[in-house]
Every structure is written in C-alpha cells, then in structure tokens.
N, C-alpha and C positions, 0 to 999 in steps of 0.2 A: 504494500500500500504506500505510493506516493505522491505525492503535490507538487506543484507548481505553486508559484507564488502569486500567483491570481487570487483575483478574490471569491471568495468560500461562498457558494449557496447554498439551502438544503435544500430537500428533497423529499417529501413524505410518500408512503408507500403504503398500501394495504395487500399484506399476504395471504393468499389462502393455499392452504394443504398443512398449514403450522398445528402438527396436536401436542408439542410438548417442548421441553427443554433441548432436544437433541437436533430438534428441529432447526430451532434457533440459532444455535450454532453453527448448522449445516449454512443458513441464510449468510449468515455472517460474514462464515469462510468465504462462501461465492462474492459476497462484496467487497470483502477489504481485497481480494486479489484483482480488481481493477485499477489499472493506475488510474491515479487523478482524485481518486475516494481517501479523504480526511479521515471521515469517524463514522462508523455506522453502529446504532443504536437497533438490536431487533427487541419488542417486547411481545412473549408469547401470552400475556395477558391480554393485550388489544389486538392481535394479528396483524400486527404492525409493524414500520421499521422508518428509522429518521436516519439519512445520510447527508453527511455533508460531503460537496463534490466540488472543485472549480471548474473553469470554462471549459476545460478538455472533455468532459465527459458529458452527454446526453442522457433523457430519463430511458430512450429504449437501450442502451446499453444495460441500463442496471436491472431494466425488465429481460432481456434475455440473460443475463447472471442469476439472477434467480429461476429464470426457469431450467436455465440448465443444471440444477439441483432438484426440479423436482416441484416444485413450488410456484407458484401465480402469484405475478406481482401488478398490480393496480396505480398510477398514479392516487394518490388521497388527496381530497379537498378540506382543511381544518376548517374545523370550526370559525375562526377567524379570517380564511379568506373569503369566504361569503357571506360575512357578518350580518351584512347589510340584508339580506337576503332570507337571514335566519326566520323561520316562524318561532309561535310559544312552545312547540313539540318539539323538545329537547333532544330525542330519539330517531328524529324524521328528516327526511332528508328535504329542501328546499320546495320541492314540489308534494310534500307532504307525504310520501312513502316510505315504508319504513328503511330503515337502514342496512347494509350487508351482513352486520352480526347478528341483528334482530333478525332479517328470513334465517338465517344460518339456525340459530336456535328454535326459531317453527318448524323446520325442515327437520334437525333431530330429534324435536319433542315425538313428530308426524311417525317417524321413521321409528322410536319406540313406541309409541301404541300401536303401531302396525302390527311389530314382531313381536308385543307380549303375550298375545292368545293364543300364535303358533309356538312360541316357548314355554308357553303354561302347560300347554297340552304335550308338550314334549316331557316335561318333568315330569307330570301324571304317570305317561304310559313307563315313564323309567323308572317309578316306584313298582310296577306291575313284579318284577322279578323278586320283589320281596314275598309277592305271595302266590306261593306255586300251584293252585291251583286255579286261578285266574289266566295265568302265565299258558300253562296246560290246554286251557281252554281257547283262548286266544290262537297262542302258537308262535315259538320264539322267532321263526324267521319271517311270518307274517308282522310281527310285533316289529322286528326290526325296519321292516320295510314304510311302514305309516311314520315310522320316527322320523326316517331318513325324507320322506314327502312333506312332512312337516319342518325338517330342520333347513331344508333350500331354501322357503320365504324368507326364513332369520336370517341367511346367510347372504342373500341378496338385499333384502329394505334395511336391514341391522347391520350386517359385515361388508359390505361392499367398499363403503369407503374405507375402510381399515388393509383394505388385500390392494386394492388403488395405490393406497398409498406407498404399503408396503412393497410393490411392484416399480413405481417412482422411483425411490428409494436405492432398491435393488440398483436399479436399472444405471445409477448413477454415483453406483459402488458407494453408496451409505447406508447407514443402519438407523431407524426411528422407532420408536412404541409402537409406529402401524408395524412394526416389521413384524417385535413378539407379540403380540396381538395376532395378526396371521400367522404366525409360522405355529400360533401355541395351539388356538384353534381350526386352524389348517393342518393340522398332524390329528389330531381328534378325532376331525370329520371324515381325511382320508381313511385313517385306520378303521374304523366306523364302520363308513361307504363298502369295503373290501371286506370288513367281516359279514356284511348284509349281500353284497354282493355275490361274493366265493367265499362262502364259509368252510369250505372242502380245503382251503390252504391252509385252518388253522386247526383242522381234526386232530392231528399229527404232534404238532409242534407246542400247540397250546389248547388243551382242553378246555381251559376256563376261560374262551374270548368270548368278550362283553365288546358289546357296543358302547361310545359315549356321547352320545348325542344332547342326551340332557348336559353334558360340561362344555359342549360346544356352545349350545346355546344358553344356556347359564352366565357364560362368560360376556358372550355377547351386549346380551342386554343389561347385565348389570355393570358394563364397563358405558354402554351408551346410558343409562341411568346414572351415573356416574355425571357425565359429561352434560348431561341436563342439569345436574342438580350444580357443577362448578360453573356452566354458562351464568344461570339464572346468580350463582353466587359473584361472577363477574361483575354482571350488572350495576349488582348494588355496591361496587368497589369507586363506579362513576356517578356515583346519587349525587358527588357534591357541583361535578363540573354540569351535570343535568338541569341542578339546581339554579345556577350561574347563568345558562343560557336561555333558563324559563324565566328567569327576569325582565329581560326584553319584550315590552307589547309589541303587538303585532301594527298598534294603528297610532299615528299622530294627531293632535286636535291643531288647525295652524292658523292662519290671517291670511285667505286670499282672496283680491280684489274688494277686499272689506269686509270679506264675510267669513264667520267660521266653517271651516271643511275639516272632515276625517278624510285620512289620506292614509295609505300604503305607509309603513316606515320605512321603507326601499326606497320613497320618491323623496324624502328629507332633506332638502339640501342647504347648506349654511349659508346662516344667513336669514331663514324663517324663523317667524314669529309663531311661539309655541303660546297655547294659552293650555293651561294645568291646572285644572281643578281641584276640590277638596279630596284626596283620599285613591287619586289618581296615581298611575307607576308615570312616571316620568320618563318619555320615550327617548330621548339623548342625552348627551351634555348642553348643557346652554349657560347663557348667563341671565342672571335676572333684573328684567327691564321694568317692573311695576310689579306691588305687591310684597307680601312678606310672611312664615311658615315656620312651619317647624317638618326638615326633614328625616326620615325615617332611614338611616342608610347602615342600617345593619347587615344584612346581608352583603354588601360592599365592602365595610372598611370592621363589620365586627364590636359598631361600637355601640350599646345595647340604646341608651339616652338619643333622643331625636336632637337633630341639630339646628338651631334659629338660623334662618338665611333670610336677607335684605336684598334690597335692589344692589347690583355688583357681584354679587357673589357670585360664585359657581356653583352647579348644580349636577349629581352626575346621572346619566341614565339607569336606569332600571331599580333607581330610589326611590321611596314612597312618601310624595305628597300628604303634609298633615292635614290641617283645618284649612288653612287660607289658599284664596285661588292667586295664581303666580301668568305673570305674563313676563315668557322668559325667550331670546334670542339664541337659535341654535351656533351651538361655537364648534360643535364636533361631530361624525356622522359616520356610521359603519365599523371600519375596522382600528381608526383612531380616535374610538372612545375609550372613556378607563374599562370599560366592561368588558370589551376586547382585549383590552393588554392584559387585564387581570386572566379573561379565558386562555389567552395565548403564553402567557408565565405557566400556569396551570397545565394546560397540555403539555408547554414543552418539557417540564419537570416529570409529568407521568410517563412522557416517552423515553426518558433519558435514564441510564443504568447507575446503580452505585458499584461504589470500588467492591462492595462486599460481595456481587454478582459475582466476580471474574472467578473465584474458585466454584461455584455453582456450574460456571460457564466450563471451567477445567475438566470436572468431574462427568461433566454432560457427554462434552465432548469422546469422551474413550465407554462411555457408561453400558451404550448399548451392548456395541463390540464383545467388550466383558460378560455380559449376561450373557450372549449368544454363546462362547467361551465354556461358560460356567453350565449354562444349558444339555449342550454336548457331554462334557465331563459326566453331569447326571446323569446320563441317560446311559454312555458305557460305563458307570461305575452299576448300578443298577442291576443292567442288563447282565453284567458279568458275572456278579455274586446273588442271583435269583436263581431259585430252581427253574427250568424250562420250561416249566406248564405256565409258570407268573412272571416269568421275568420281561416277555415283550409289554405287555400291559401297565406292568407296575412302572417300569422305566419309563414311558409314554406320560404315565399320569405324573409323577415326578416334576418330568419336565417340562410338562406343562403351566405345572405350580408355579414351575421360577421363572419361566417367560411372563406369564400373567402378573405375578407381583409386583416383576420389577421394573415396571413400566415408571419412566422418571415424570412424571407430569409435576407431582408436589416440589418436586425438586424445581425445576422452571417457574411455579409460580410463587416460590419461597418468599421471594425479594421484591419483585412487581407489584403482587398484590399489596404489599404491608405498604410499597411507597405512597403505589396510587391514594392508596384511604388516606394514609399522613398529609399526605401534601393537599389533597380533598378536604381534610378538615380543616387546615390550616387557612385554605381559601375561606372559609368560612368565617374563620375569624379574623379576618385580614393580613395575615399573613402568607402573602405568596412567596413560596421557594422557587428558585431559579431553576434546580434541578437537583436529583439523587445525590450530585455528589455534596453538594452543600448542603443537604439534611444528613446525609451522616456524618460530612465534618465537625457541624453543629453540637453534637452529644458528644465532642470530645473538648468542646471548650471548656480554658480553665482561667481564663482573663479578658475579662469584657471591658473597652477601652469606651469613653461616655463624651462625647462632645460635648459643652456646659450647654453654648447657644443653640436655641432651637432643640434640645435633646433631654438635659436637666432642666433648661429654663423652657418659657414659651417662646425666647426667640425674638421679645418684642418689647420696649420700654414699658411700664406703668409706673403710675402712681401707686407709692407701698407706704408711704404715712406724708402726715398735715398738720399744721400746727402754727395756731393763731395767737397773737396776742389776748389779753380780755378785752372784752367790748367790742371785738370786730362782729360785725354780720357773715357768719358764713356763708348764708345764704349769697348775698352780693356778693361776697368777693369772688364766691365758683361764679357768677354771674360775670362778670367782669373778667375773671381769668378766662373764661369760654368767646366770651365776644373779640379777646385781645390775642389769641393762643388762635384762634379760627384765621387769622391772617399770615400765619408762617408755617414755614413750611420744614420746619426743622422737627426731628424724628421724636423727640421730649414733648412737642406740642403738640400731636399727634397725643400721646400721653396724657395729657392734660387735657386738651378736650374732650377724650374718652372718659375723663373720671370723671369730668365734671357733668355732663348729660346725663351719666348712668347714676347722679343724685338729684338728678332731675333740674337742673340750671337751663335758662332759656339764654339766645343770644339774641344782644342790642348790637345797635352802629355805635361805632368806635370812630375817632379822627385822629389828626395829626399823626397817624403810624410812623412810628420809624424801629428800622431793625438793626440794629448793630453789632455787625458780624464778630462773633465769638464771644458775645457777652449779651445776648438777651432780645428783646422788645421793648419800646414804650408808647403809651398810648392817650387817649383823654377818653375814659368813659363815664357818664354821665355827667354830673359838676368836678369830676377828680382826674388828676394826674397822675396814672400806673407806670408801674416799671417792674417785669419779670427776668428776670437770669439770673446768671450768674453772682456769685460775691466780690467778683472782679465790677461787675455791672454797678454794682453800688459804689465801688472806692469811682467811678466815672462818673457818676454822679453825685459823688459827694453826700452820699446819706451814711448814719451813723450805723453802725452796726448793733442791732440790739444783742447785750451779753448773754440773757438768756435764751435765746435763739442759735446765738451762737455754739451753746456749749451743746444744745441737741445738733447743732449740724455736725458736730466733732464725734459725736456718739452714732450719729447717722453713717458715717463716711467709714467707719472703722466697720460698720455693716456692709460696707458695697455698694451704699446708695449714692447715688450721683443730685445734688443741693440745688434748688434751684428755688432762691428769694423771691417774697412780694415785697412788693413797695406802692404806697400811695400816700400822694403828696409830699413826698420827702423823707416817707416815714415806714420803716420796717416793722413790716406788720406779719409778718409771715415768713411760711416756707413749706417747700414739700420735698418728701424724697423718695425720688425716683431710679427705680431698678428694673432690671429683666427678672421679672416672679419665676420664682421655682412655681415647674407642674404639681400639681396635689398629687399626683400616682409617683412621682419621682422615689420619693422616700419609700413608698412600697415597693419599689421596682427594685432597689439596691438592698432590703432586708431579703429579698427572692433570691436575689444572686448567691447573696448571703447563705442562705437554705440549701443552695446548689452546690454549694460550695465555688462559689467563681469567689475569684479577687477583682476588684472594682476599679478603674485607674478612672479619673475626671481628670480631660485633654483640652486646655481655653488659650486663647492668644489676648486674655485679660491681663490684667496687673495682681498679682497674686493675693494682694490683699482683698480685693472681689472675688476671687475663684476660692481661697478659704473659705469664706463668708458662706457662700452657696453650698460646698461642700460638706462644711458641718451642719446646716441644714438638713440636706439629703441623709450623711451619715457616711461620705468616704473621705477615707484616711489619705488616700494615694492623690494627689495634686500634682496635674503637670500645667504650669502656668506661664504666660508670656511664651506661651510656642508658639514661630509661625506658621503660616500654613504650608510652606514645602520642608518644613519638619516635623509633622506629622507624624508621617510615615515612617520615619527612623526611629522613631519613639514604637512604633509598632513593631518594627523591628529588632530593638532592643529587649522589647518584653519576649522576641521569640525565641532570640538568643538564650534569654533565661529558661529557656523549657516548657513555656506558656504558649498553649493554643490559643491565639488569639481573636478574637470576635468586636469589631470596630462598626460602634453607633455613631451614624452622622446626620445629615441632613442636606448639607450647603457643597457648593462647588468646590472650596476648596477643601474638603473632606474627599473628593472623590481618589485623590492617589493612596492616602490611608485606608480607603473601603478597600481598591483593590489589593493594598499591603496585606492586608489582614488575613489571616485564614476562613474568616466567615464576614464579611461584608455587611450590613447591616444599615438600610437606611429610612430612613425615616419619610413615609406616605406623601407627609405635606411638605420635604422640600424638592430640590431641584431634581429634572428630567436626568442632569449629567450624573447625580447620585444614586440614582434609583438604577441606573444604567450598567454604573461600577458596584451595585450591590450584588452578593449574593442571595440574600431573605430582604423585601421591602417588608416594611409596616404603613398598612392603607390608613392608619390611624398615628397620632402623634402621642400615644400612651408608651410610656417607656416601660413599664408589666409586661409588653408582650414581646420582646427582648428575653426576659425569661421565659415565657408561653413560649417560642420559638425553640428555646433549646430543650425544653420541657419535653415538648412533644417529640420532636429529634431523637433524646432517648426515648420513646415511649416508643417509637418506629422500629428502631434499631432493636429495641427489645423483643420485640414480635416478628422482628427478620433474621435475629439470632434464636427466637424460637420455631420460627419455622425450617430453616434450615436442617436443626436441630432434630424435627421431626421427621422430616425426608430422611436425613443420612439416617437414623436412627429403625425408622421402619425398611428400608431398602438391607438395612446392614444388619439386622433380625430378620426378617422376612425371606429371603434369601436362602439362606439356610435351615432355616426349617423346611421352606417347599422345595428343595434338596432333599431332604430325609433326616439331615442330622440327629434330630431324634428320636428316630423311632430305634436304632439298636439300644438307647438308653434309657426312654421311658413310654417307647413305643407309641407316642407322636407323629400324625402326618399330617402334612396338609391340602385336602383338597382343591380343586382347582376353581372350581366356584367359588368357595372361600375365599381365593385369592385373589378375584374376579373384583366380587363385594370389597376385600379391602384395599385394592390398590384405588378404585374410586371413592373410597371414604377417605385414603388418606389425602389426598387433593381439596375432597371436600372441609376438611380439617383444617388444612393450611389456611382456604379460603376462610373459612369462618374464624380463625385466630387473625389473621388479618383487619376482619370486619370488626372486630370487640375494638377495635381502634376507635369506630366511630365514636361511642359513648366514651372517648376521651374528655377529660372534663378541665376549663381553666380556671384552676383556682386566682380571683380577684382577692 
C-alpha cells in the first residue's frame, strides 16, 4: 500500500457477501494491495468499508479488488451527502425505500420461516429411531428418504447463501465461516444422501449408519436464527445516529412573495425567511430576525435546560422551539448544518477501527485456516482409534462440532459493536468523537490540560461586584452607567451594560461624549457630569480618590478583578469589578477528574496573579501562567515527557496547535471552527463535566470491548475442544453439532447484547 503525495479523498463502500470477521480481512487485504490506497477501514458490523485513496486511483478499481475476493462492493451514499434530501425515516433511503440492510434482514427473517417447518418436521421424523416400533412400521429406508425430500428446501431457502459463499471463497483460495458452515453441513448431508441413497456401501463397513439430517438442518437454521437475532441486534447499535437524523423535519414554514408557504426542506435556500412557531423543530440553522424563546437543544449539544435566544443569535436545526414564535433568516442549508457535521463526526467515528481491533484483525486473519486444520486432525484422530462399525460416523459428527462452533463472527463484532453504541451515546450527549482511535486513547488519560479562557471561565468580561458610596441612588447611577457605557465600544462596557439591564436600568440621551483612549469615558447625563474608567482616568481628571474605595479596589485586584471607577461631578462615588466569571460546573468538572484520578494543569497567557485567583476557585493546584500561545504546546509536551497521557481543553485559535499536541484533543462546542477541526472529542456544549463524561464513557467502551473480546477468545478456545472430543475419554462428554449450531449464534448474540448495556450508560452530573 502506497501514496502519492496528492491529496487524500475517501471513498465509502457498501459490501455484500461480509458474514464475519474473516471476511473483513479478506476485504482489506484486497484493498491495501492497491497502490494509491492510504487507509482502509472494513466494519463487518455495517457491511461497510471507508478508504482513503489519492488521485491515482478510481472507485471501479477498488470495486473490482473487492470482487476479486469474493465480495460486492457498492459505491455508499452517507448520510451527509444527501443531507438535504434526507426524509424523517431514518432507515429509508431518499425516495422512501427501505434500505440495503433493512431488505437484507427481510430476506433472512423470509428465508427462516420458510425452512422452519421443513426443519421441524425433519427433527420429528429423527426422533422416530428412538422408538422402534414406529420406526418398524414406517421403514428405515422409506424414513430416510422423506428426511432427505425435506432437508433440500433447508438447504436451498436456508443454506444456499452459506455454500455461495463458501464457493467464492474457495474459489479465490480463502477461507470464511461460509466455508465451515458448508463444509460442516455439506459433509452431513453428503454422508446422509449416500446412506439413503446406497445403503449397500455401509452393510459391510458400518453396521450402525444413521443418517443426519436433523444436524444438517439443525444447524442451518439455528445459525440463520442466529443471524436474525444479531441483525435485529445490529440495529439497535445505530438507534443513536437514527435518532440524529429523525430530527430533521421534512417541511419549512418560509416568506414568499409575502405570504407564508410550507415548502420541501430540499428547496431551503439561504437567505429565507423562516417563520417558527410555538413548539415547532426548527428546520435549519438560521439567525434570529424578530422574536424571542427558549430553545430546547438537547438532543444537539446534550444540555438538558432550554436555552433563551434573542434576535442575533443562532439557532440550530433540528432544535425544538419553546413558547415564542421566532422569525429567523436561514444562514445554513443541507450538509453544512451543525446536524450534519454532528451526523458526519458520528458516522465517520463508527466506521473507523480502534488500535484494539488489529489483534482481532491478527487472529481473524489465520483463524479459519486453523479450524479447517484442527477439523481434519479430528476426524483422522477419531476415525483411527474407533472401532469400525462407529468410527466413520463418530469422526463425521466430531467434526462437524468444531467446524460449526468455531465460526468467528463474535470475534469481528467484538470491537465495532461496543464502539458504534459508545460513540452513539456520546452523540447524545454532545459529545462527538472523531473516531475509535480517540475513544480508546481517551480511557488512558492521566493529565487533563484546562484552558482558563472560555474553558474554566465563560470566556467573556462581567461584572463580579459594586460598590457605592452612602446616599448614592443605585438605581440612577446603573441608569447613567447604561446610557454612558451604550456609546463605547470597549469589551468592559459590553460588561457593564449587560449588568446593568439584567437589574432592570432603562437608557437616557447622554451628551458631550468623549472617550479617552486607555483610561475610560465621560459624559453629561441628566443635570451631572460622569466619568467611568480607569484610576488613571481620575489622576486626569483630577478627582480625589476616595480611601475607602480604594482599599476595596486593593482587595478587589489581589482577586483578578480588573477596577473600573465612577465618578460624578468631581466626585468618586463608586466602583465595580470586573472579571471573566468562572462556569458554575467548572469546580464540579475538576472534583471529577479528581474521582478519575487525572491531574489537572490550568494553561492562561494571564498574569499569574489572575490565573491563581481562578484556580483556587475551581480547586487546581497546577498553574501555568503568562504562557503564550505558541507555547502551549510545549507545555503539552512537557507533561508527556513526564509519563502523562495527555488530554488538552480548549476552545480558541490559538489552542488549536496544543489540541493537536495533545494525545486526546478536546474542544470546546462554542468556540472556533479551526479548534473543533484540530480536536479529537468536540463538546456541543461549553460544560467543562463533560470532559470527564468523555473519558468516562471511553472507559466504559473499552471495558465492554475488552469484555467482549474476552468472550470470543474465551468460547472459541473452550468450544473447540470439546467439539473435538477432548472429553469424552475423561468424563465422557461430547458435543453435539446442533448444540454447537445454537451456541456459536448465541455467542454473537452475546457480544451484541454486552455491547448494547452501553446504552443505559449513565452521566453522573
């Protein structure tokens, strides 16, 4: 596999002929052996495969490398690139039909109820030998012959794709599950057919030939039972990304020619005027031009509390409209909404492999091979040391045992399934992972690095206390300070006007404005003459400084607050002081880590005597202060030196070279596009909790993909050996081949289901 130095596109892929772990491999192989092919990703959970290729290479090249393995390969259409297009049927394809997995799973449910009444009635007549004079009466070779008229339906509507496959396969000198699946039940049948056939071959040789027709199709359908019950288990592994793209209404309400129209959301184009009602899903992004609400965007960013939006704000699609009607300007449309990028993180993280696969991926690789191997052995270890009347039969059933068990499907779906639910729930609560390999980095972090601004703080000045002389009117002076603050444009007055509104202060005309760069405002409102800034602003204008104000500004500053004097008519009357507020969840966010055991480092290009300030607040010890921002990343660096997996919250541009420093990236929902870009885990929300929620779940993934693992190697590496024989010399133990049938399908459906307990993972707040 090699590249060129062009630039990388991908390529999605829908396979069919994929039943298992070994399959995937095979896929694999055929692709990385083209040149020009980067990385190929097969997930045998979605019958899928993600390749990255540069300009040398074409999609029919990579569709005949797949097929010359064996396998059908489809260009895919994501979910994202016909965004615009999507209906509310999460499941359905653009024109409303179901989907390729969806008939796939109608076609096999079809295909078992077909062959379970010709299998049912096969096991009946195979109980018949238990009682002989039933048997007697019947007539064993008539008896065999109705078996054998009944077991071809199964073998055709049930086994056909399995002999198909395993013929592919063959054919192109590989080995799959269809292969012992047919070779185990294709020996059965044969043997079977030829004692029904010519029973005259086995007078001689073996007196006690049985037919097995019930284990033929025993197998059959309870490996295709099997594969229903892991389909259907499939399914709900994609409940969350399902979820995600039922959010989208199908219809717009908009402004045309001055009238309200319902419209296609396909026809949306920026630049319309959306009108959004009480209790309405919000069909795009837009921005809000009239009105005001509280919206519901939980299923988006995770965050349970509705959120107050004004004219200005943004608005995202597939959020839910509170009380108030919103007349808002569409600003985004199809595949670059957030609900799209959200779907598109999403998908591309469930197609993408973790580092833990590749020994899944090892063991796949030689797995069949081995059992075909192991198979053989059985059958002349068997045959050799049986007495001659039992030893063809006994040796047949044997190995049929261990071709059927050791079919690897749980093995393939070990790691896929546990990711897809992780990163599924994760969606849910606003955290979208990049991809596999950044959720399992994630549960190994041991040093979570915290931006102050925008990450511990909100990112944005307020007012954090006030303090008047006696006898001033409060009221007036927020009056005053809001009429004379509403004319600059300095980031403190922004501040200031904000506090003063949210106490309910009205604004008057102000005159004679003047601003005076680096030290304040002054103004005339009503009969008086104001002055805000600075303490420098006063030695300029000559007012006195009052002592007692003074000494709270000394007490203020050793806080981190930044001072900022009233003055009217000459006279110092006041003061406020103004800080970037810590988040109320901050402090809960670092007692988590704490719980985690992570170490906490707070990272600010502040003046250290502010970044203490805040820190002891929150509750970390570790201060790195006065950093700039292209040393950031050495500071990340540093902590890695030290032995520390590090994990870097940011938000802002220049965070973005420390995100990618970091061994897990981390950025924060509401800041910049270039961070979100260099993160590995976004948070759709500006809650620093889910920074732990993230790593949380990380382990909780990793724990369910080392217990399924677990459970593959585990029952393949017992299973095995028992339907070998091992022991029956010692405690006269065997195991039948139905049996084996039954649990090489439960063990699948097992893995599936420990996977799914993921869901009711739960974030402790």
């Amino acid at each position: 596999m090699s590249t060129n130095s062009s630039q990388l596109r991908t390529i999605d892929l829908n396979i069919d002929g994929m039943t298992c772990a070994s399959c995937a491999v095979n896929v694999e192989k055929a692709l990385t052996s083209l040149h020009g092919v980067a990385s190929v990703a097969v997930n045998p959970l979605t019958d899928s495969a993600r390749v990255e290729v540069d300009d040398t290479v074409d999609v029919q090249s990579i569709v005949r490398a797949v097929g010359s393995v064996g396998y059908t390969a489809t260009p895919s259409v994501s979910p994202t690139t016909s965004f615009s297009q999507l209906s509310a049927g999460p499941t359905s394809h653009t024109d409303g039909q179901p989907d390729r997995r969806e008939l796939a799973e109608r076609d096999l449910r079809r295909r078992f109820w077909i062959t379970l009444p010709f299998a049912s009635a096969v096991m009946i007549l195979g109980m018949v030998m238990f009682f002989p004079h039933t048997m007697h009466t019947i007539g064993e070779s008539r008896l065999n012959w109705i078996q054998l008229l009944l077991t071809i339906p199964v073998l055709w509507f049930g086994g056909r794709e399995y002999f198909i496959g395993a013929w592919n396969a063959t054919r192109n000198r590989l080995a799959t599950m269809d292969t012992l699946v047919a070779v185990g039940t294709g020996a059965a049948f044969v043997y079977s057919a030829v004692v029904t056939i010519a029973p005259e071959l086995f007078s001689k040789a073996d007196s006690g030939a049985h037919v097995y027709y019930d284990t033929t199709v025993t197998i059959i359908t309870l490996i295709t039972l099997g594969k229903v019950l892991e389909m259907r288990a499939k399914r709900k592994t994609s409940a969350a990304m399902e979820r995600l793209l039922s959010l989208r209404p199908t219809t717009a309400r908009i402004i045309r020619d001055g009238q309200e129209v319902d419209v296609d959301i396909s026809s949306l184009q920026v630049g319309d005027t959306l009108i959004i009602r009480p209790g309405e899903r919000i069909p795009t992004d837009a921005i809000i031009l009239r009105g005001e609400s509280k919206i519901d965007e939980s299923m988006i960013t995770g965050e349970s509390v509705a959120v107050p939006k004004t004219k200005n704000d943004h608005i995202i699609g597939g959020t839910v409209n509170g009380t108030g009607s919103l007349t808002a300007l569409v600003d985004k449309i199809g595949e670059d909404t957030a609900l799209a990028n959200i779907v598109r993180l999403v998908e591309r993280a469930q197609g993408s492999r973790a580092p833990i696969q590749k020994l899944a991926d090892k063991i796949s690789g030689w797995f069949v091979p081995a059992v075909l191997i192991i198979a053989v052995a059985t059958f002349v270890t068997w045959f050799d040391v049986l007495p001659a009347d039992v030893r063809l039969t006994a040796a047949l059933i044997h190995t049929v045992a261990v071709l059927i068990i050791a079919c690897p499907c749980a093995l393939g779906l070990a790691t896929p399934t546990a990711i897809m639910v992780g990163t599924g729930k994760g969606a849910e609560r606003g955290l979208l992972i990049r991809n596999a390999e950044a959720l399992e980095t994630a549960h190994r972090v041991t040093a979570v690095v915290v931006d102050k601004t925008g990450t511990i703080t909100h990112g944005r000045p307020d007012v954090t206390d006030i303090i008047f002389r006696d006898g001033i009117d409060v009221g007036e002076a927020l009056e005053a300070l809001l009429s004379i603050e509403a004319r600059s444009e300095h980031p403190l007055a922004e501040a200031i006007v904000r506090f003063a509104r949210e106490h309910g202060a009205q604004s008057d005309d102000v005159h004679n404005v003047e601003i005076l760069a680096g030290k304040g405002i002054t103004a005339t409102y009503a009969t008086s003459r104001w002055a805000v800034g600075s303490f420098p602003l006063l030695n300029h204008l000559n007012v006195v400084v009052n002592s007692e104000l003074a000494a709270t500004a000394d007490a203020w500053s050793r806080h981190g607050r930044t001072i900022v004097a009233i003055v009217r008519n000459d006279e110092h009357i006041g003061m406020l002081g103004i800080a970037d507020s810590v988040r109320p969840s901050s402090a809960q966010a670092v007692k988590t880590f704490a719980e985690l055991g992570i170490h906490v480092v707070m990272l600010t290009g502040d003046r250290r005597e502010t970044a203490e300030a805040i820190a002891q607040q929150v509750g970390i010890s570790d201060v790195r202060a006065e950093v700039l921002p292209d040393e950031k990343a050495a500071v990340i660096e540093s902590l890695q030196r030290r032995g520390y997996v590090v994990a870097m919250v940011g938000d802002g541009i220049n965070d973005a070279p420390a995100l990618a420093t970091a061994d897990v990236g981390i950025a924060i929902g509401s800041g910049t596009d270039v961070a979100m870009e260099a993160a590995d885990i976004t948070l759709m929300n500006s809650d620093v909790r889910n920074v732990g929620h993230a790593i949380a779940l990380s382990r909780a993934t990793m724990r369910s993909i080392r217990q399924n693992l677990f459970f593959a190697f585990v029952y393949n590496v017992l299973g095995i050996p028992i339907a070998a024989g091992l022991l029956i010399p010692f405690f006269g133990i065997a195991l039948d081949p139905a049996i084996a049938a039954g649990a090489m399908g439960l063990s699948s459906v097992s893995v599936l289901a420990n996977a799914l307990r993921l869901r009711s993972f739960t974030f402790s707040d």
